[in-house]
N, C-alpha and C positions, 0 to 999 in steps of 0.2 A: 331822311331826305325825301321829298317830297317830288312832285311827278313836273312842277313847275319849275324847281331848282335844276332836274338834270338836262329839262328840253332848254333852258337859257344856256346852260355849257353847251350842248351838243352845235347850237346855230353858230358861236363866235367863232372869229378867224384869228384868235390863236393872242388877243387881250389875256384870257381869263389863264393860260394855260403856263404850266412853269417851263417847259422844254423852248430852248429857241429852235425856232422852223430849222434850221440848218442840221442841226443835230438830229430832229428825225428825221427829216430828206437821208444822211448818212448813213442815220440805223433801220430806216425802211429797205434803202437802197443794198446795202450789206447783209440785211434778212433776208430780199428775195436773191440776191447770188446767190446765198449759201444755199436755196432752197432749190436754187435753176444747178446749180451743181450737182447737189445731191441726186438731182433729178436725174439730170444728166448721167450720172455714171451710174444710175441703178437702168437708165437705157441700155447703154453701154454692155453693162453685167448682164440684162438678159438677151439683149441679141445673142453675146458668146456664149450664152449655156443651151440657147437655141442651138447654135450651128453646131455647137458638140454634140446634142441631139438627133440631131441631122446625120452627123459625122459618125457617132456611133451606131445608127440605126441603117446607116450603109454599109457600115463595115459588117455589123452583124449577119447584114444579110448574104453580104460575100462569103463570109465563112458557112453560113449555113446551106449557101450555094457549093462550098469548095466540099464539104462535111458528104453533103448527100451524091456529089460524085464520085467521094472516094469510095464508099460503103457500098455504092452501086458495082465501083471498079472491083470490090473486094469479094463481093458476093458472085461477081462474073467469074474471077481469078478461082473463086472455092468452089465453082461447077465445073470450071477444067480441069484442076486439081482431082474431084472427083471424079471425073473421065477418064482421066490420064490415070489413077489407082485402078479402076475396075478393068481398065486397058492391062494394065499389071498386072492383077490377078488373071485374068485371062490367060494372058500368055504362058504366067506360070503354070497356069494348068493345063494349059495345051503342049507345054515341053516337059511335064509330070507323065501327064500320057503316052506322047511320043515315045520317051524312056523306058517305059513299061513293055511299050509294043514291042521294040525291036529287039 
């Protein structure tokens, strides 16, 4: 086909063409739904993988908020623990002694 044949189909208004205008008007019309739909819920899908993003990266941080309190609590608890032991000791050995003496 030749470069004059396809510019004469390109200009007419729909003589040369086998589709009646109605039926593409329907199947253009029904292309772009399905495409504005599609569109649409893949909006949709990522907003909510967003905010679960969002959602998880708060929570995380909670926990890793809650995590370094406890540890802090824990390490506090295990230097009175070991006060409270040497306290222990002590005293056992200051009533070791005492025994001895009298």
């Amino acid at each position: 086909m030749d470069a004059s044949a396809i510019e004469g189909t390109v200009g007419q208004t729909g003589s040369g063409f086998k589709s009646r205008r109605g039926a593409l008007v329907w199947f253009f019309r029904k292309s772009r739904d399905l495409w504005k739909g599609k569109s649409r819920k893949l909006r949709v899908a990522l907003k909510q993988e967003q905010n679960q993003v969002v959602a998880v990266t708060k929570s995380r941080e909670q926990w890793k908020s809650k995590a370094q309190q406890a540890a802090a609590k824990q390490a506090a608890l295990q230097r009175e623990n070991e006060i409270l032991r040497e306290q222990l000791r002590e005293l056992a050995q200051g009533s070791k002694k005492s025994r001895f003496q009298n």
